[in-house]
N, C-alpha and C positions, 0 to 999 in steps of 0.2 A: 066784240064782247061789250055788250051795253051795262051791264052791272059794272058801277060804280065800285075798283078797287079800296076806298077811303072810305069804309063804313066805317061805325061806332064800335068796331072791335078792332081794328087796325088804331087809331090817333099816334099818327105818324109823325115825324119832327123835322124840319128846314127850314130854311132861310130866303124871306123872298122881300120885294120892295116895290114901288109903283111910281107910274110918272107925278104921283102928287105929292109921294112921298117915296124919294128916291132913296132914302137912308136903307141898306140892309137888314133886316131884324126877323128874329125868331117867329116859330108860327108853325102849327098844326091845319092839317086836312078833313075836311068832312065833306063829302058828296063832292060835289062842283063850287064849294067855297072855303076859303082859307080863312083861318083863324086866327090874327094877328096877337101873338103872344104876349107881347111888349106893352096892348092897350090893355087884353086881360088882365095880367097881372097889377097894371098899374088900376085898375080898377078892383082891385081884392082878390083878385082870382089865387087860390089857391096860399095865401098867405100867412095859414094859421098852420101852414105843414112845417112838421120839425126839419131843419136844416135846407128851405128852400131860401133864396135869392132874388125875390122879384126883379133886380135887375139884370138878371144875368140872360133874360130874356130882349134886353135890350138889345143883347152884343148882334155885333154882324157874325157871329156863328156860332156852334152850338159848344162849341170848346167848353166855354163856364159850367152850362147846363151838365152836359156830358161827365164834365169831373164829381159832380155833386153824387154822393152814396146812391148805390143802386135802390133802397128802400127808399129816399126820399125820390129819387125820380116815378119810381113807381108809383106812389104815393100822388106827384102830381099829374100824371097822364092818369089814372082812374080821375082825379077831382075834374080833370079840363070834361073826362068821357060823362062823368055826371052832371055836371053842370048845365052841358053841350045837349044832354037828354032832357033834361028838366027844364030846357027854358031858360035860364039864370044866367044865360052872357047876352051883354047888350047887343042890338043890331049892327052898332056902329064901329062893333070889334070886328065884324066880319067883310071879306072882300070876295066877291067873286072875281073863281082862280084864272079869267078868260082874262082880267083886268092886271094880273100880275104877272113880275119877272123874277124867274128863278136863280137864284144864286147856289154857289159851292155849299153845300150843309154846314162844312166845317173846315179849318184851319188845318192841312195835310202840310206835317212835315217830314212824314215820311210815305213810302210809297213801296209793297212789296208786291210781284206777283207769283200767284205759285204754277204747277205744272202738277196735279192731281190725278186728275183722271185718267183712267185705265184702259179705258175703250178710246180715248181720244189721244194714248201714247201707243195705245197698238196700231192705230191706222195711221198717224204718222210716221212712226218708223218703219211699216211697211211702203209708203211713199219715200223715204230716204235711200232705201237700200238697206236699212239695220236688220240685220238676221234676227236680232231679238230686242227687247227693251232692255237697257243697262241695268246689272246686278243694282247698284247701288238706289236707282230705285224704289226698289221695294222694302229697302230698308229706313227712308226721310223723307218725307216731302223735298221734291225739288222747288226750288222758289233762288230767285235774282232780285235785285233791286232795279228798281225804276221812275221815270222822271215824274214828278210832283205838277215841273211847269208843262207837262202836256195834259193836264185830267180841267175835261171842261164839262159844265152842266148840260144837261139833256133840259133841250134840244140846241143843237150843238150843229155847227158844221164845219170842216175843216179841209185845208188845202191837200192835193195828191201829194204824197213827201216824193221829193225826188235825193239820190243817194246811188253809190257806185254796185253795181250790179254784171253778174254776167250774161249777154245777148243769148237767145234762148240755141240749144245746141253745140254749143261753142265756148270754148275757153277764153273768149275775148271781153274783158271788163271795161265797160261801158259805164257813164255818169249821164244818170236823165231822169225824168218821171220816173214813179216806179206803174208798172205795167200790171202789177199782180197786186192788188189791193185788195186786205181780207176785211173779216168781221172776224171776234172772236167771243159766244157766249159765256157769259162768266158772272158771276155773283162778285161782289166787294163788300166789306164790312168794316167801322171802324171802332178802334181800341178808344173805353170810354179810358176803364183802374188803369192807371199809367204801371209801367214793372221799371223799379230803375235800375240805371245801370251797374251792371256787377250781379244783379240778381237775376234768379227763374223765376216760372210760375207751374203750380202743379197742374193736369191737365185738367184735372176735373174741378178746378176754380177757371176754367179758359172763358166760361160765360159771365162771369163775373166781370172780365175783361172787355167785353164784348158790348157799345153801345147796342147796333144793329145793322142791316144788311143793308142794299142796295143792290141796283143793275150795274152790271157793268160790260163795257164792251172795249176790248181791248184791241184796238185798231192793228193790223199788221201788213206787213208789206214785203212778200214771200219771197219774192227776189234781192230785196237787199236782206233779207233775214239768212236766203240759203247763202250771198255771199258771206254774208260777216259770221256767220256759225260756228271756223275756226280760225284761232283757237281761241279765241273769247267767249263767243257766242252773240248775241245778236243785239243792236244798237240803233242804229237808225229805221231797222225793222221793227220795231217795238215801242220806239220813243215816238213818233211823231201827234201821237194822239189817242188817250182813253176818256171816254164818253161814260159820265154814271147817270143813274135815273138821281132827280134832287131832293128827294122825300126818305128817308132813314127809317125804317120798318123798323119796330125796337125786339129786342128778346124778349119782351114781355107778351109781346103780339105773336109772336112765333114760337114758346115755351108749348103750346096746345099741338104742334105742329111737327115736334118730336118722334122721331122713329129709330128703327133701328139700324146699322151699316146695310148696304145690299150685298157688296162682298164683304167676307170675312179676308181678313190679312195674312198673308203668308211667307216668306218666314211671319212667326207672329212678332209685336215690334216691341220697340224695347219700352221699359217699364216708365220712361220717360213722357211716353207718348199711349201708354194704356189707360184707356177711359173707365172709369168704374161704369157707371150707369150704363150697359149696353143695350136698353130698350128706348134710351134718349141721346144715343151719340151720333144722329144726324139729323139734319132737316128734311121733309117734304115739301117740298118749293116747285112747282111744275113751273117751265120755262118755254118762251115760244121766241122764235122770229119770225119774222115776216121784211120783206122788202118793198120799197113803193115805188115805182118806178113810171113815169110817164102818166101819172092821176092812176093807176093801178096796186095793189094790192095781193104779194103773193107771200104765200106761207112757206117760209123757206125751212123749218126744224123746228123740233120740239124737243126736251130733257125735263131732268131734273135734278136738285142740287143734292140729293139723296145719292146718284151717284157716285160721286166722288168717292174713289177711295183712300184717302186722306182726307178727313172730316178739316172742317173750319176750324173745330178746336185742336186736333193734333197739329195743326197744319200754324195755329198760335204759339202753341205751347215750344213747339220746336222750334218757332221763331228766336222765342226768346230765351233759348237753354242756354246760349251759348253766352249770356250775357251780357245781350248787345242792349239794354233795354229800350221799352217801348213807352210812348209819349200818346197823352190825350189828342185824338185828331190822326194817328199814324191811320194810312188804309191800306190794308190785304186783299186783293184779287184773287180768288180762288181758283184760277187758272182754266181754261175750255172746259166747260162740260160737256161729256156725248153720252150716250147709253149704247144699247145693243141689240132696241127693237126692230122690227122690220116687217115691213107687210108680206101679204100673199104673195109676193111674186119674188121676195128676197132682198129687196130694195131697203137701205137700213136709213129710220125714219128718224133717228135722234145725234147727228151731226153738227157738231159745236162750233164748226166752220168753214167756208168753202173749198180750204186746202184738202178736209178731207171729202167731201163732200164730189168735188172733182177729182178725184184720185190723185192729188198734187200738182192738180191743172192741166190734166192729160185729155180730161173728157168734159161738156160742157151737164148740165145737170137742167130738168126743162118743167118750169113750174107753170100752176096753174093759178089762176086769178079768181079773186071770189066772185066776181060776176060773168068767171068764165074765159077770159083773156089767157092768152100764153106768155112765157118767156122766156128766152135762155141765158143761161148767167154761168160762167167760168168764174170770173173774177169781176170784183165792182166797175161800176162805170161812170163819170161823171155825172153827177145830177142824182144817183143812186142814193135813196134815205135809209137805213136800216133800222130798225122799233124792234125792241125786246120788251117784252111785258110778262108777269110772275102773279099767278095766283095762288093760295094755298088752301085748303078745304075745297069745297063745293064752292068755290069763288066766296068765300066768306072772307076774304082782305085777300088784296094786291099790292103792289108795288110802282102801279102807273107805267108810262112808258121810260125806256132810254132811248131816244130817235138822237142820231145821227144822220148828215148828209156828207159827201166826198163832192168835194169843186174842182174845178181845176185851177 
C-alpha cells in the first residue's frame, strides 16, 4: 500500500528520539516526517490554547499530554493540523521518520487483555473439543491481566519462549522451545480520564476515557498455552511478548469512523454495559497481516475491529465496574479479531490467528506471495516477521505497521 497512513487527518501522537538527540520526547507524524513536538511547542506552537502544557511535550511519554482535558487536546492536534497545512512550523522541527527510533508512546502500568470476538471463540472451541462457547460469555467480556514488561515497540523482535509443554500425541510433559508459535491480531488502546479507585464509569462516557488506539499483536505460544489452561489458565503462553504499532491514532481521528455493532447481543446485556448511541458503538478499522519470510511477502488475513462483539467501550466500562480503577497510560488488548467471510470455494478469509487458521495445527494453510512465491506455514518459524497494518476510510488515515520478528 503506497498511501501514506499519516495524512493531515489522522496527526497521530508518539514518542521517538535520534542518535543526535537521544533523549525520548513527544512528536506527531505527517507523510514520511515526524514532527518533534518538544521544539514546536518550545517555539509557540500551540501556546495561547486554554489548559495546554508546553512542557508536557517534553516528557519521554505521552502520560502528561494524555491527562490534559479532552477539549484542550483536541484543541491542540487541530492547531499542530493547521499549522502543519499552512506553512507555519519551522523546518528545523522536522525529522525524517527513516532518521528516527521509536519508543513505547506511553508509561503502561497496567496491561489487560480481552477475549471478544465471536467468530474467533467459535473456532477456537471447536479446536479444543468445547461442544459450545461458555454460557458466561455472552454475558461480560472475557479479559485477564497481563504482563506490562513483555509490550515492546514495533519494530520489535523477540526470542522463541521456551516453557513446559506436552510432546505432541502424548501425555508426556516436556520443557523446551516452544514449537507452536503464534500471532494474534488485535487492536490496543490506552485510558487517557484516569477512573479511580472505588469508582465506575458510565459506558457512554467510555470515549472519554479513551486516549486512542493502536496495533497490537499479542504473541502466543499454543503449546504452553494448552498446557497451563488448567486450572488457571495461560501464562507463559501469553506472557513472553506483545508487539504494538508506536504511533497512538486518537478518538478524534476515528470519531468519523464510527458505525454500528455487526452482531446484535444476546442475552441482551446488562444496563451496565448498554451503549446509548447505537449508530456510533463501534469502530471501522479494516485490519491486514501479512508475513515476510525469506525477502517475501505473503498476505496471511484480513478483519476488522467492527467485529468484535464486545465493543472497546463495553469492554472499558466493564473493566472498571468492579472498582478496580483505571490510571493514565493503563493499555487494553481488544483481544483476536476474526470475522466470518470466505471466498468461493468456502475458504474463511478473516482469521485473527494461525491456531485457527490451521485448525489447531492440525493442517498446514498455503500462501501466496505478492510477486507470486509460495509458502506453507502451520506455526511461525524462526527468522519469520509478522506486519499488521489498519486503515480506515478509502485509506484516508492508518495506523503504520506493527512488525514483529521471532529469533531463536
Amino acid at each position: 500500500m503506497a498511501q501514506t497512513p499519516f495524512t493531515l487527518f489522522n496527526i497521530p501522537f508518539g514518542v521517538f528520539s535520534t542518535e543526535e538527540a537521544p533523549h525520548p520526547r513527544c512528536a506527531t507524524r505527517v507523510g514520511e516526517r515526524v514532527l518533534d513536538l518538544k521544539k514546536y511547542a518550545a517555539d509557540g506552537g500551540a501556546k495561547d490554547i486554554e489548559g495546554f502544557i508546553p512542557g508536557t511535550f517534553a516528557q519521554p511519554s505521552l502520560n502528561a499530554f494524555a491527562q490534559l482535558s479532552s477539549a484542550t487536546r483536541s484543541a491542540v492536534r487541530q492547531r499542530i493540523r493547521e499549522d502543519v497545512q499552512g506553512n507555519h512550523v519551522k523546518e528545523s522541527c522536522f525529522v525524517e521518520a527513516s532518521r528516527t527510533k521509536m519508543h513505547l508512546p506511553m508509561h503502561i502500568g497496567d496491561y489487560s487483555d480481552f477475549y471478544c470476538s465471536l467468530e474467533h471463540c467459535q473456532n477456537c472451541s471447536a479446536h479444543l473439543s468445547m461442544p459450545q462457547i461458555p454460557k458466561n460469555w455472552f454475558y461480560a467480556p472475557s479479559v485477564y491481566n497481563s504482563r506490562v514488561s513483555s509490550i515492546l515497540p514495533s519494530p520489535s523482535t523477540f526470542k522463541r519462549p521456551s516453557g513446559v509443554y506436552y510432546k505432541t500425541g502424548t501425555e508426556e510433559a516436556v520443557y523446551g522451545p516452544s514449537q507452536m508459535v503464534d500471532f494474534e491480531l488485535e487492536m490496543g488502546y490506552f485510558v487517557s480520564k484516569p477512573v479511580p479507585h472505588g469508582e465506575t464509569m458510565n459506558v457512554d462516557d467510555a470515549k472519554k476515557h479513551i486516549f486512542g488506539f493502536v496495533l497490537l499483536n499479542d504473541w502466543s505460544s499454543r503449546d504452553l498455552q494448552m498446557f497451563e489452561m488448567k486450572p488457571l489458565g495461560p501464562f507463559h503462553g501469553k506472557g513472553s511478548a506483545t508487539t504494538i504499532s508506536p504511533w497512538i491514532v486518537t478518538m478524534d481521528a476515528l470519531e468519523e469512523f464510527s458505525v454500528p455493532v455487526k452482531t446484535i447481543q444476546n442475552p441482551p446485556c446488562f444496563p451496565h454495559l448498554a451503549y446509548g448511541d447505537k449508530a456510533k458503538a463501534a469502530l471501522n478499522i479494516k485490519l491486514f497481516a501479512y508475513l515476510e519470510r525469506a525477502g517475501k511477502r505473503f498476505k496471511i488475513s484480513q478483519s476488522n475491529l467492527r467485529y468484535l462483539y464486545w465493543t472497546p467501550y463495553q469492554q472499558l466500562a466493564h473493566h472498571a465496574s468492579a472498582g478496580c480503577g483505571l490510571n493514565t497510560g493503563d493499555l487494553m488488548g481488544t483481544g483476536t479479531i476474526s470475522g466470518d467471510a470466505v471466498d468461493a470455494d468456502g475458504k474463511k478469509l478473516e482469521l485473527g490467528c494461525l491456531y485457527e487458521a490451521t485448525e489447531g495445527g492440525t493442517k498446514s494453510v498455503r500462501l501466496q506471495a505478492e510477486d507470486g512465491g509460495q509458502a506453507e506455514l502451520r506455526y511461525l518459524l524462526d527468522g519469520d516477521e509478522v506486519v499488521f497494518e489498519a486503515w480506515c476510510g478509502d485509506m484516508k488515515l492508518g495506523f503504520g505497521e506493527c512488525r514483529g520478528m521471532l529469533v531463536g
